[in-house]
C-alpha positions, 0 to 999 in steps of 0.5 A, spaced: 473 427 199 470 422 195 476 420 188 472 424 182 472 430 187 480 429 188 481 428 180 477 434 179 482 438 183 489 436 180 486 437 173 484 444 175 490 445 178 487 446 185 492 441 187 497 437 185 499 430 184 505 431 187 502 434 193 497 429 193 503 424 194 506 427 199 501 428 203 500 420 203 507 419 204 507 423 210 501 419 213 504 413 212 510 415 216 505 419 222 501 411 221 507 407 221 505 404 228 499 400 226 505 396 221 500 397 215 505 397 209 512 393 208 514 398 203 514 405 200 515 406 193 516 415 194 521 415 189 517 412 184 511 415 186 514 421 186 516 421 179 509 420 176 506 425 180 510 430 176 509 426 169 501 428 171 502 434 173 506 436 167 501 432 162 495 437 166 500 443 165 500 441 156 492 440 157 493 433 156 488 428 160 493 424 164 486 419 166 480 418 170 484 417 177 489 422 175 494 424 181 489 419 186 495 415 191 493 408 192 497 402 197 497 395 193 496 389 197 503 385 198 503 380 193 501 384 187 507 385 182 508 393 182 514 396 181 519 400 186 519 395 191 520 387 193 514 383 192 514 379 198 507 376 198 510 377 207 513 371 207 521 369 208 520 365 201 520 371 197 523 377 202 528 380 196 523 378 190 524 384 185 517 384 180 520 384 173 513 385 172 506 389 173 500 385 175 495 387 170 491 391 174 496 396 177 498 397 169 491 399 168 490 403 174 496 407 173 495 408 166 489 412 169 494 416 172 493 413 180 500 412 183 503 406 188 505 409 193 507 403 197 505 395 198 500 393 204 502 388 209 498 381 208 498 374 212 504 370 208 501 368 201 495 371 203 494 364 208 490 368 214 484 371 217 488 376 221 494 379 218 498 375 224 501 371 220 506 375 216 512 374 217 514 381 218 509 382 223 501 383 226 498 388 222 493 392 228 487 394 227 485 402 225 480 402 231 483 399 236 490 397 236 490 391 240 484 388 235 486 384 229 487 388 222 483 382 219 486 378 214 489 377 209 488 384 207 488 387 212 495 392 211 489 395 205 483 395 209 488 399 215 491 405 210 483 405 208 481 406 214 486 411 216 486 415 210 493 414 208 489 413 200 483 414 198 483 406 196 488 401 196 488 393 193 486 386 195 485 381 194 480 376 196 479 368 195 475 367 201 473 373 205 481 376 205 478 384 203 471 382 206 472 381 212 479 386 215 473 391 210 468 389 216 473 389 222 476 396 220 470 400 218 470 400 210 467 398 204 471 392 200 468 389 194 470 381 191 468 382 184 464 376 180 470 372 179 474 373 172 471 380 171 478 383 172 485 379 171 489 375 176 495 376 172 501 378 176 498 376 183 500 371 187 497 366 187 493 362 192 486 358 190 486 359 183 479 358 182 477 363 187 482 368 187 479 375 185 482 382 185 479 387 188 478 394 193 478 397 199 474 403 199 470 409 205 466 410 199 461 405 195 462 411 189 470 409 189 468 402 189 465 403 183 471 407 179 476 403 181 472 397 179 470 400 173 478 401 171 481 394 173 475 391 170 476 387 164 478 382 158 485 381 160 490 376 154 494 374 160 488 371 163 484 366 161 480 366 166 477 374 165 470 374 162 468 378 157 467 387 159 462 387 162 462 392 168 458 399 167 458 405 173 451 405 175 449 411 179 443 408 182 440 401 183 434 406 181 430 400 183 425 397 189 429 390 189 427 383 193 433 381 197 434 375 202 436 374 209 440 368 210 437 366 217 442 360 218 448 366 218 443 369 223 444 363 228 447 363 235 454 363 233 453 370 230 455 375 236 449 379 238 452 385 237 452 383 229 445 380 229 443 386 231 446 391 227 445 387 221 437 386 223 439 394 223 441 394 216 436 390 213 430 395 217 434 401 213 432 397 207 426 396 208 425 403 210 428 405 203 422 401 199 426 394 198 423 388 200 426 384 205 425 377 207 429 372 211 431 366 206 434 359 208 439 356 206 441 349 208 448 348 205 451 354 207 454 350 214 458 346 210 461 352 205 467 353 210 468 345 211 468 343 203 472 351 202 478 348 207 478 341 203 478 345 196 483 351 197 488 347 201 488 343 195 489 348 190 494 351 195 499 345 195 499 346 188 500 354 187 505 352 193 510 348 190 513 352 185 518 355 191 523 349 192 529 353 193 532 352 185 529 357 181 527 363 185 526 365 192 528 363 199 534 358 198 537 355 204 544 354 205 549 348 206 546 344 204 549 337 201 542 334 197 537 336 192 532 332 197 536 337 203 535 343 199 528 343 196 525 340 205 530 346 208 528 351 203 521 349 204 521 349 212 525 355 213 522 359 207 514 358 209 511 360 216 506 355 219 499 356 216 502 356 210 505 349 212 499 346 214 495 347 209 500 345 204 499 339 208 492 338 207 492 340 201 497 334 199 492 329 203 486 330 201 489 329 193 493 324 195 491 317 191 488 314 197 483 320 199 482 324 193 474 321 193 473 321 199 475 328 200 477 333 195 471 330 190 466 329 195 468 337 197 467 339 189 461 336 188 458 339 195 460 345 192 456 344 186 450 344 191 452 351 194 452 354 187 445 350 185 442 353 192 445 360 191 442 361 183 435 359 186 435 363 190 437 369 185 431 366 181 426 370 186 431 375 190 436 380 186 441 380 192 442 376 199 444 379 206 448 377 210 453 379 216 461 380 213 464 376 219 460 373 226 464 377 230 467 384 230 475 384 230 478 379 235 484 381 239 492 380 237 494 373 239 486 371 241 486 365 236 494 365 234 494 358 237 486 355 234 487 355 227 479 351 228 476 358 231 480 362 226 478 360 220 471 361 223 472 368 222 471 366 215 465 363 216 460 367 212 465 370 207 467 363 203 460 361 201 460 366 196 467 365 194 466 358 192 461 361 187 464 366 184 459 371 186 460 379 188 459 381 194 461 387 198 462 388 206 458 395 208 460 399 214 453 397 218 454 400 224 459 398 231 459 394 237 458 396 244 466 397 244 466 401 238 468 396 233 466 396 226 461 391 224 459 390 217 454 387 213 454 384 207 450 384 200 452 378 195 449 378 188 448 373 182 455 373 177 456 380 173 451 383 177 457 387 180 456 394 177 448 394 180 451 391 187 455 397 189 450 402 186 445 398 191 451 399 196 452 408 195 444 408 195 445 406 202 451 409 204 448 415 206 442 411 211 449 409 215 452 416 217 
């Protein structure tokens, strides 16, 4: 059942909000082996959905997503339980405040019903670096959930909610949308505020959701869209629903995100996509892009970077996780640090320091933006011919729990065609195309040119019925 129905139902009273949460609540709990959510906020939860079902019984409008229940990623501020980020650092953090587009989805009448587990600090492409634990995925539980939001993707795709956040700094709702069969959508950067999130790369940041319908994608979009005073980065409103793309486009396929280092399995559905273009009147062309093999280099110099400097606000004075007995400042700030970070966290602390440190900040981090600079120039050439770019979401389907622990080389892998629109600031939205021989979901992924968002999911809801 698509949202618009659900909202339909509460507000004529052929269910209610209150029912709607139970019923979610009773998921979680029936779902609580795929270790999907860290928290439950029932009792919040359950108080707001009584606050609608009265506002409905006054012959009030309680908003566009009234009594509709949604999972927020664990590193938005929400209230009703701690905001751990899944790291030791802030395991007891108490939010005493809301990210902004938690307030605006509520004020729509959406209801939290819990937080979603997450790689620490969202630093993961698996959801194994938490430090609560793996999240598994919602197909086969000895599979990854993806990362870093993949708690989100997983209660999605086993209908806990009808939609739940993420976030997406470079690939982190992409591709778990991929591995788990569901769609997730980046949004251009700054179309909704990054206020009260934690953290992580701050020029790539982006909020979004996972969705099983483009149509959902849409209206939670539409809500969360928007100028925010808190961010400076939120461009002016600019998203509008569109129905239909209501249009033939030209779209491009990248032939260097179809090369051998692609599995097989996932050429050949996203081949399978691009011939369902095709048959529905768009044109489709493989294009080339040669800066594309070196998004993943310039984007582990870049975000380590801005990493080091978002991360160093935990040292164990003001807030977070403090170590004990300590008899030295300098003692405090290396024990907290060592004990309240998991080690991927560690390590890109370290090579964020590195390549901004006096001796290499030329050498790397500056060569790195100017490379990024590049990307950018390519990827607005291209849309100077094509109206959107295809590509696969991920190389592979979902690699099996402990596969990559040990190779943190081979896992950033996994993120190898998502990070190049990140580094752009460009929407994109991974599309369930299809699965493996296995069962595995694949996804395929559409990029579009900057605030052209509205006109990307519509393209993704007209295809939704050519992929069922």
């Amino acid at each position: 059942m698509k949202i618009i129905e659900l909202v339909d139902k509460v507000k004529k009273g052929e269910t209610t909000a209150r029912a709607q949460v139970e019923q979610s609540l009773a998921k979680a709990q029936e779902t609580e082996e795929y270790h999907a959510l860290l928290s439950l906020t029932a009792e919040r939860a359950l108080q707001r959905a009584d606050e609608i079902d009265e506002r409905i019984k006054k012959g009030e409008n309680p908003g566009v997503l009234a009594g509709v229940p949604f999972v927020v990623k664990d590193n938005y501020l929400a209230f009703g339980a701690p905001t751990t980020a899944a790291a030791k650092m802030l395991e007891n953090f108490q939010a005493p405040v809301q990210a902004t587009v938690v307030e605006k989805l509520e004020t729509a009448g959406a209801i939290c019903i819990g937080k979603s587990n997450l790689d620490a600090f969202a630093h993961g492409g698996s959801t194994e670096n938490s430090y609560f634990g793996a999240t598994h995925n919602a197909v086969d539980q000895t599979k990854v959930a993806g990362g870093s939001s993949g708690g989100s993707a997983v209660v999605t795709a086993l209908d806990v909610v009808p939609f739940a956040l993420g976030t997406d700094t470079g690939g982190s709702i992409r591709q778990p949308a991929s591995f788990n069969g569901v769609y997730g959508f980046k949004p251009t950067y700054g179309l909704s505020s990054r206020y009260g999130a934690v953290a992580m790369a701050s020029s790539t940041d982006t909020m979004g959701c996972f969705a099983r319908h483009a149509d959902d994608v849409a209206l939670v979009t539409s809500v969360m869209a928007g100028r925010d005073d808190k961010d400076m980065t939120t461009l002016p409103d600019y998203f509008e629903m569109q129905k239909s793309a209501g249009e033939y486009l030209k779209i491009g396929l990248i032939s260097e995100a179809m090369g051998d280092g692609v599995d097989a399995e996932v050429r050949a559905n996203v081949n399978d996509f691009a011939d369902k273009l095709r048959a529905a009147g768009h044109v489709v062309e493989d294009v080339d892009m040669p800066s594309l093999k070196y998004a993943l280099a310039i984007y582990y110099i870049v975000v380590p970077a801005e990493v080091s400097s978002n991360l160093a606000r935990y040292d164990g004075v003001r807030y977070g996780y403090r170590a004990e007995g300590v008899k030295t400042l300098a003692e405090l700030y290396g024990r907290s640090r060592n004990e309240g970070f998991m080690t991927e966290n560690k390590r890109r602390i370290m090579i964020g320091s590195y390549v901004l440190s006096s001796g290499f900040f030329d050498a790397y981090y500056l060569k790195a933006q100017k490379a990024r600079t590049v990307l950018i120039n390519e990827f607005n050439k291209l849309f100077e011919k094509y109206d959107f770019l295809l590509l696969p979401t991920a190389p592979t389907p979902a690699f099996g729990l402990g596969e990559n622990t040990s190779d943190p080389v081979k896992m950033y892998l996994a993120d190898v065609m998502t990070v190049p629109p990140s580094l752009a600031g460009l929407p994109a939205i991974s599309i369930p195309a299809g699965s493996s021989s296995s069962g595995l979901p694949i996804g395929a992924q559409l990029v579009g040119p900057m605030k052209s968002d509205a006109k990307l999911i519509a393209l993704a809801g007209d295809m939704e019925g050519e992929n069922e």
